[in-house]
C-alpha positions as CSV (number, residue, x, y, z in Angstrom):
1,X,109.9,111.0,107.8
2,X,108.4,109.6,104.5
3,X,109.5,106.2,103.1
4,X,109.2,105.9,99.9
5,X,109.4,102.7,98.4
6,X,112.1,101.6,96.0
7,X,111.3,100.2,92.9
8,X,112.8,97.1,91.7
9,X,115.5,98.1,89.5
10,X,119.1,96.8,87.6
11,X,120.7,98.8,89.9
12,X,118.8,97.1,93.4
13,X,119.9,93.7,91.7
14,X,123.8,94.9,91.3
15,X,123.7,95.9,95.2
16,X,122.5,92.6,95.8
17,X,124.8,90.6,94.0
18,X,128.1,92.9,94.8
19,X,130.6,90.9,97.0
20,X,131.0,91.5,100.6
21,X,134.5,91.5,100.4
22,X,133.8,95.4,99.1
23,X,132.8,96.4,102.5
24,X,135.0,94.5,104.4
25,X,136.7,96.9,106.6
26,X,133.6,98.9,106.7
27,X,132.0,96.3,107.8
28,X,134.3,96.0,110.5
29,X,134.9,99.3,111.5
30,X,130.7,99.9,112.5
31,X,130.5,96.0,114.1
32,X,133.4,97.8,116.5
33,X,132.0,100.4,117.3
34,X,128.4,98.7,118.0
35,X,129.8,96.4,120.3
36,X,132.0,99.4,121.9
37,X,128.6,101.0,122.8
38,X,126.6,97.7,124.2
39,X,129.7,97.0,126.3
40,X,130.1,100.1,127.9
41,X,126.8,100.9,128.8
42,X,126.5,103.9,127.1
43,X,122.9,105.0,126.3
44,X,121.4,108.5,125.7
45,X,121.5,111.4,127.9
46,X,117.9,110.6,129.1
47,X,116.2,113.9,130.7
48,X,114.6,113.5,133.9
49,X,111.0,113.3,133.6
50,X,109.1,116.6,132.4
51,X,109.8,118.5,129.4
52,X,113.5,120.2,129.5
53,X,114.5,123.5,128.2
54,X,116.5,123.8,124.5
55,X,118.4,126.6,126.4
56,X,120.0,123.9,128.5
57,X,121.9,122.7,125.8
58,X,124.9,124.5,123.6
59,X,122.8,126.9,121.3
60,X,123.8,126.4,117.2
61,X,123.9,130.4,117.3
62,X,124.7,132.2,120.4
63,X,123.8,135.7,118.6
64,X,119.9,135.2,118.9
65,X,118.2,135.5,122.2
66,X,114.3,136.5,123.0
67,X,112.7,137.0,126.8
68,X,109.3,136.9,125.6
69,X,106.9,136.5,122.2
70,X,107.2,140.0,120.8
71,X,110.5,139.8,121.3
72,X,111.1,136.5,119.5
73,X,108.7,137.6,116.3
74,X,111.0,140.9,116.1
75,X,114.1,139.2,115.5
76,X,112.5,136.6,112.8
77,X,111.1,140.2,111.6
78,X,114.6,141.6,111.6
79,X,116.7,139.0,110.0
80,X,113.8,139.5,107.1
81,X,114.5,142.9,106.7
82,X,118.7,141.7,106.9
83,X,118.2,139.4,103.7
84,X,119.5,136.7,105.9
85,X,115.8,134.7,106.0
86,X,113.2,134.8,103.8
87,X,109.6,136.0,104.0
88,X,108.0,132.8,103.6
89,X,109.7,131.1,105.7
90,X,109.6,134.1,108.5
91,X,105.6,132.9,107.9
92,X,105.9,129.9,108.7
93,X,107.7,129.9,111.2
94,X,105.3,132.5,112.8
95,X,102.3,130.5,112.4
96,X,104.4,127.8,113.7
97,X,105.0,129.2,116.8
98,X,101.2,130.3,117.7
99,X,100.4,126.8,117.1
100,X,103.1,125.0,119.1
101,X,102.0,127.9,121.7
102,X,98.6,126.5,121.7
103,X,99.8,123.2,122.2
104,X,102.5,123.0,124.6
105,X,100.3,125.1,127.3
106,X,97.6,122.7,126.8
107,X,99.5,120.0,128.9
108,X,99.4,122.0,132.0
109,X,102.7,122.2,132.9
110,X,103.5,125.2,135.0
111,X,106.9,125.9,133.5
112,X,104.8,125.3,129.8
113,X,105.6,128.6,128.6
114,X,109.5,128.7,128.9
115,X,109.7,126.1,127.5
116,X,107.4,126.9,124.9
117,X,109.5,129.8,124.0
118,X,113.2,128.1,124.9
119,X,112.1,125.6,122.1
120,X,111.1,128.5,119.3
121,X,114.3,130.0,119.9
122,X,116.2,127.1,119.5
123,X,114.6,126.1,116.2
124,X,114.8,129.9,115.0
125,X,118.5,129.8,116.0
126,X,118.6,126.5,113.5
127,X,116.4,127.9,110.8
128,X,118.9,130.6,110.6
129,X,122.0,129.3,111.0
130,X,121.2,127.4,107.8
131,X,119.8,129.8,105.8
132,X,122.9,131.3,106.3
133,X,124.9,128.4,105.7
134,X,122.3,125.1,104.3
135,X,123.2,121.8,105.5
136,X,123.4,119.2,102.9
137,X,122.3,115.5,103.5
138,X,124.5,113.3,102.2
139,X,122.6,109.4,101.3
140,X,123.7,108.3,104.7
141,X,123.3,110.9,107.5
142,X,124.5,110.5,111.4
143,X,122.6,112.5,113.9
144,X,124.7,115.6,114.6
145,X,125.5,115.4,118.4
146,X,128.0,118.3,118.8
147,X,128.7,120.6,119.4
148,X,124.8,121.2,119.0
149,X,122.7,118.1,119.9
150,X,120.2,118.5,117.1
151,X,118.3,114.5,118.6
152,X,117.9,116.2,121.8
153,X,116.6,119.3,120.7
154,X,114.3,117.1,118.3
155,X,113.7,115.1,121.3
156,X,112.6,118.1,123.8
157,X,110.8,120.0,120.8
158,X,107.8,117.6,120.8
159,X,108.3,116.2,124.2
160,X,105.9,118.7,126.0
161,X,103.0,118.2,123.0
162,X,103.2,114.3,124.3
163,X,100.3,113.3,126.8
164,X,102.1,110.5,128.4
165,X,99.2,109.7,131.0
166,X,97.2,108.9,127.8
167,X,100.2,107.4,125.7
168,X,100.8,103.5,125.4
169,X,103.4,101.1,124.0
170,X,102.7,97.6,122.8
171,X,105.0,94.6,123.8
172,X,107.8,96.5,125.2
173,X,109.3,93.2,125.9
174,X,109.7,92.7,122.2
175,X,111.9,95.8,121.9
176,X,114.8,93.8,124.6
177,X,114.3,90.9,122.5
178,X,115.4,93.1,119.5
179,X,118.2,94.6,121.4
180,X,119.8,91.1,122.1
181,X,119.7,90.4,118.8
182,X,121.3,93.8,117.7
183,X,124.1,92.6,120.3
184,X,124.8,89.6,118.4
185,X,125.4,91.4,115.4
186,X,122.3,90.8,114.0
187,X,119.9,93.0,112.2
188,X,116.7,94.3,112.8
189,X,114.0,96.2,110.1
190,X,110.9,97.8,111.5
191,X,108.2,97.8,108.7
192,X,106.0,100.6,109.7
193,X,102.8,102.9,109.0
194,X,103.7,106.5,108.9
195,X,101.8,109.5,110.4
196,X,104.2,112.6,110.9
197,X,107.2,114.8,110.3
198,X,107.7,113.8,114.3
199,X,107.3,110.3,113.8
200,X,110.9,109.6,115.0
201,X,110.8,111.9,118.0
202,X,107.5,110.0,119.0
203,X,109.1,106.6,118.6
204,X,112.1,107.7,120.8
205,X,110.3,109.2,123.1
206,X,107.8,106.1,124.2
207,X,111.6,103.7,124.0
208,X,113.8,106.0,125.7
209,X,113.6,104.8,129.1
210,X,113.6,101.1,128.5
211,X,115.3,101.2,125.5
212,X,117.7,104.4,124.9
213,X,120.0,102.3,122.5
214,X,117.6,101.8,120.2
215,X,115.8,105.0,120.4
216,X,119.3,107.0,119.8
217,X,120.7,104.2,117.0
218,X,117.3,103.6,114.6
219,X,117.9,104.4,111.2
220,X,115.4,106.3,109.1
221,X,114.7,105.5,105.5
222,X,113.6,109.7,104.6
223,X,111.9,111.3,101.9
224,X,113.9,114.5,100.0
225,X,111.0,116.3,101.7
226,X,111.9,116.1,105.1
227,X,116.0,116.7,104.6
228,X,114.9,120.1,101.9
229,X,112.1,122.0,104.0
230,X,113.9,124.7,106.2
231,X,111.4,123.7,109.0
232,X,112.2,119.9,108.9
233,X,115.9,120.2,108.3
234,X,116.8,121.0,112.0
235,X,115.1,117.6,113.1
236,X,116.2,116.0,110.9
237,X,119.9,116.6,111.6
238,X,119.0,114.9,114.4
239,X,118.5,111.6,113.0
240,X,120.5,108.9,111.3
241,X,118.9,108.8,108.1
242,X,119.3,106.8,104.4
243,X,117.8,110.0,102.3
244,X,115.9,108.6,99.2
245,X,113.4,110.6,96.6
246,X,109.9,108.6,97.3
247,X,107.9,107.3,94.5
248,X,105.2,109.8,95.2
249,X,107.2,112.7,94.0
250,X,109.6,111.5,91.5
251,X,108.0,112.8,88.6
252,X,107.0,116.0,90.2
253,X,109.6,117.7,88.1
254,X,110.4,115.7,85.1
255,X,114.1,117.4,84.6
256,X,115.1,115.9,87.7
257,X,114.0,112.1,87.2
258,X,117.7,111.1,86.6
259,X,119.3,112.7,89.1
260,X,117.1,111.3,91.7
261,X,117.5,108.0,90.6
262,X,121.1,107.9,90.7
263,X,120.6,109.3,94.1
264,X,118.3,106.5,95.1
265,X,121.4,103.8,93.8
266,X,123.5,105.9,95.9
267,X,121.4,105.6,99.2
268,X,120.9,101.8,98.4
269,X,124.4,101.5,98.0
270,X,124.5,103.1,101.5
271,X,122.4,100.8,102.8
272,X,123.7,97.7,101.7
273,X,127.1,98.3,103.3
274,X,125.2,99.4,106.4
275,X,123.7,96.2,106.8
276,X,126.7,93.8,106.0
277,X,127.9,95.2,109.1
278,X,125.3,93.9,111.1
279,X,123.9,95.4,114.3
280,X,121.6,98.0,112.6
281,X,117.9,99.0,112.7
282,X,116.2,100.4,110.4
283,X,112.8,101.9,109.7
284,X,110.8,101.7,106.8
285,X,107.3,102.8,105.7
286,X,106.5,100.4,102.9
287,X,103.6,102.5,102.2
288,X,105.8,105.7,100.5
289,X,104.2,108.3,102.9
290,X,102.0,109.3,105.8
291,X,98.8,107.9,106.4
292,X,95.6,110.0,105.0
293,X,92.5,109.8,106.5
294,X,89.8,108.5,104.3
295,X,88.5,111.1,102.1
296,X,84.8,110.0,103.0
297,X,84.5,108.9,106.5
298,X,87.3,111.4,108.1
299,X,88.9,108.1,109.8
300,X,92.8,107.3,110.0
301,X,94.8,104.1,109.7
302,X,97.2,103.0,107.9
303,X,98.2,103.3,104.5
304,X,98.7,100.1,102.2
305,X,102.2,98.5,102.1
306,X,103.7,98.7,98.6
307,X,105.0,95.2,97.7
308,X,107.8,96.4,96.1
309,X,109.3,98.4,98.6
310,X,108.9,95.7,101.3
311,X,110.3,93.2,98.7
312,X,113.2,94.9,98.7
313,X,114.0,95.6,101.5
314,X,113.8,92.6,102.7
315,X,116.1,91.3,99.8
316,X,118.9,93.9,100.8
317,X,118.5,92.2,104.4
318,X,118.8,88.4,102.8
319,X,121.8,89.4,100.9
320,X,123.4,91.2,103.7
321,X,125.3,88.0,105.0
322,X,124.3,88.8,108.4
323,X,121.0,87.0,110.2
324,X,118.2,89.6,109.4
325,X,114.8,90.1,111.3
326,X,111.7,91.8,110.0
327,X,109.0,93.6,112.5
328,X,106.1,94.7,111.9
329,X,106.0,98.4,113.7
330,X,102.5,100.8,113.9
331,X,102.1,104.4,115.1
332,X,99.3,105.8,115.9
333,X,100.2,109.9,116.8
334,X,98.3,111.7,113.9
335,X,96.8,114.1,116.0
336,X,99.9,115.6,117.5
337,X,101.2,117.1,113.9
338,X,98.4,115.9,111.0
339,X,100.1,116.5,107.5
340,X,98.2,118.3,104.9
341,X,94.4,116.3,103.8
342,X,96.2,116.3,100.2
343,X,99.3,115.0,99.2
344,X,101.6,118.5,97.9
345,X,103.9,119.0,95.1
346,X,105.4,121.9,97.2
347,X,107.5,122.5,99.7
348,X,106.4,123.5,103.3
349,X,103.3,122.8,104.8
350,X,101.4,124.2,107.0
351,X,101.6,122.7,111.0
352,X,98.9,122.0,112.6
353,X,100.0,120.7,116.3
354,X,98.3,119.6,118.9
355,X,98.9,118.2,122.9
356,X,97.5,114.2,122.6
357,X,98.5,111.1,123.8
358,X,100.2,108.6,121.2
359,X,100.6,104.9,120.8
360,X,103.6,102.3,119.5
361,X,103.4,98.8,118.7
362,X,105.1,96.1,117.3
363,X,104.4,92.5,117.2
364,X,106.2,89.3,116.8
365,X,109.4,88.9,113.9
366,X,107.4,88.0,110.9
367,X,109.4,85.2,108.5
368,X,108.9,85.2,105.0
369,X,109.6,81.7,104.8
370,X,107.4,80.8,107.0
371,X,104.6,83.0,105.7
372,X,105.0,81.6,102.1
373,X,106.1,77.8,102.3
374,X,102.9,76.7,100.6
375,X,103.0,79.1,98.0
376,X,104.6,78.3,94.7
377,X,104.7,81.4,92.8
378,X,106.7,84.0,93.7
379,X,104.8,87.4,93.2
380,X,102.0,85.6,95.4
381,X,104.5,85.2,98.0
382,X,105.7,88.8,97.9
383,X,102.5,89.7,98.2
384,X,101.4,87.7,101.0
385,X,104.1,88.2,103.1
386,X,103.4,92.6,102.4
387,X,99.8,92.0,103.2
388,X,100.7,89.7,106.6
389,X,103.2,92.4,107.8
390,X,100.1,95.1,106.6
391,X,97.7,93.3,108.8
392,X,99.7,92.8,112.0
393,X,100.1,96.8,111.9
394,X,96.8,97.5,111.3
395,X,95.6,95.3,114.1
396,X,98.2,96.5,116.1
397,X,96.8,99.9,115.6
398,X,93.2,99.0,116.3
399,X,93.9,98.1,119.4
400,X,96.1,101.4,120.3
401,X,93.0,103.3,119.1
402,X,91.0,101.5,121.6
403,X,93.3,102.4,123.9
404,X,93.8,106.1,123.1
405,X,90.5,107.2,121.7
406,X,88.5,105.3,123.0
407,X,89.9,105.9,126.6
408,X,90.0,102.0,127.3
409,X,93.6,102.5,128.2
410,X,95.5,99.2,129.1
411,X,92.5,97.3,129.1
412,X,92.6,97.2,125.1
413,X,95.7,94.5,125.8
414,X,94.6,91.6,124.0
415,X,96.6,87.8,123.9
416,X,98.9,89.2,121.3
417,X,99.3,93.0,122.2
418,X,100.2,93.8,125.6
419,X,100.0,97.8,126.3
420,X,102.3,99.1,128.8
421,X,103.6,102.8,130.1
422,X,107.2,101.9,130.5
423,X,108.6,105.6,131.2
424,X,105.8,105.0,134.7
């Protein structure tokens, strides 16, 4: 999910300063139905351990079925030569499948194939039911649950490419601290590095057992990118998403400038009254996009924050008349789904996927009072508190590298990052 940052603008200011009593019975209506949910107990629909089958769940098309490969490339073949999908995106999601393929029997698991090809056929049966009928995002998008789960399909799509035995998470107890403060009302922001389109399925995937509220209820800030490629769209219906147009591609197409930043005011807007009703957590990658390895030395980590965008955000938080809290959040799962070495004007990239082990972090609520009480001017302290959250993610993410790549496992735990397998 890319995470553009939001420029300062008239129109961030105006959201700022617009009165709460706007929003009241908003406001009301989602702290109700937050603190329905905590009472009640009611998490996800966690699978039992081991990938499960897409075909479990209610199909979005029941027309479609395949028993084996050929079978499954003759009906993207078919519904070519209907009109009903086109060829480029019959391509992809051929070379999509040999990859997965490749990937999902790499974890050994003796039902890999079924799965394997209970998962194509699923995301087939999405591609096509919205080429035949395209789904728009509106600025604020709720997972669609039913009467297709599209976060469970998301969730058992990239399950089996997950090695778990090799997969860590840092300070799990953090994330219950966070979820006490989410029953108070509170809020909670996540500033994050980014890697992957699958970034959110990995982040629910390491919390759901320990933490299925929050892996179910996090809000995505996404890039247009990810809610406008027919291979992304199904996962991302999955999610609850603020859609913005990052940075990075705003002036790909000049004629479009204006519209996308009235869009951007729109999905601000959308966040603002999100946040006045307390209980929410959201994720945000300061940086605008996924990580990039470096050019020179081939080696990953995470891209630099943008000041504005984490200036921002956390000014949306301040003004949201509810207590706020900012974490800083780092991923480390590049290897499972590596976008393109180039950032791309176009539209649908290639997939490269790949079985590995992956890694989450976070590390102690960051206060930007705290970080900038000796400092007098105020684009310093924006600055300093970006590059403090920067730095806790990056050393966050050092250590999960140790752990992953490194093979050093829970032994990379240092006195500030504890690595745990909480789904053990």
């Amino acid at each position: 999910m890319q995470a553009p940052p939001l420029a300062s603008s008239p129109a961030l200011t105006a959201i700022l300063a617009s009165p709460a009593r706007l929003c009241c019975s908003r406001r009301g209506a989602l702290r109700l139905e937050a603190k329905a949910g905590w009472r009640s107990g009611r998490g996800p629909r966690v699978p039992a351990k081991g990938a499960v089958l897409a075909s479990e769940m209610v199909r979005p098309s029941p027309l479609l079925d395949a028993r084996n490969e050929q079978e499954l490339i003759l009906h993207i073949r078919n519904e070519v030569d209907k009109g009903k999908l086109s060829a480029d995106v019959a391509d992809a999601l051929q070379e999509l499948y040999c990859n997965y393929k490749n990937a999902v029997l790499q974890n050994r698991d003796p039902n890999a194939h079924e799965i394997m090809l209970s998962n194509m056929m699923a995301l087939f049966d999405c591609v096509l039911l919205d080429a035949e009928n395209p789904f728009t995002f509106p600025p604020y998008h709720k997972a669609v649950r039913e009467p297709f789960d599209y976060y469970m399909f998301g969730q058992n799509y990239i399950r089996p490419l997950v090695d778990f035995r090799n997969s860590y998470v840092g300070n799990i107890s953090i994330f219950h601290d966070m979820e006490e403060k989410l029953r108070q009302g509170h809020n909670v922001v996540l500033m994050s590095n980014h890697q992957t389109e699958a970034d959110p399925a990995i982040i629910a995937l390491l919390l759901e057992r320990r933490n299925p509220w929050i892996s179910e209820n996090i809000v995505y800030v996404a890039g247009d990118r990810v809610v406008t490629d027919p291979l992304c769209k199904p996962f991302s219906m999955g999610r609850n998403l603020i859609c913005v147009y990052s940075k990075k591609h705003m002036h790909d197409f000049p004629e479009l400038i204006d519209m996308k930043r009235r869009a951007n005011t729109r999905s601000l807007k959308e966040m603002a009254l999100l946040l006045r009703g307390g209980s929410q957590i959201i994720w945000i990658a300061p940086s605008g996009g996924r990580d990039r390895p470096d050019p020179l030395t081939g080696e990953w980590y995470p891209a630099p924050f943008d000041t504005s965008a984490v200036d921002n955000m956390r000014r949306l938080l301040e003004h949201s008349g509810v207590p706020g809290h900012i974490y800083p959040l780092s991923l480390l799962c590049y290897e499972v789904m590596p976008p393109p070495q180039q950032v791309q004007k176009e539209i649908g990239e290639r997939r490269v996927i790949s079985f590995h082990g992956v890694g989450l972090s976070v590390a102690e609520e960051i206060k930007y009072g705290n970080i900038t009480i000796h400092t007098q001017n105020v684009d310093k302290s924006r600055e300093k508190f970006s590059e403090t959250l920067y730095n806790s993610v990056l050393d966050q993410y050092n250590v999960l590298k140790s752990a992953i790549f490194r093979v050093h496992g829970a032994a990379s735990s240092n006195s500030a990052i504890s690595l745990s397998q909480p789904w053990r």
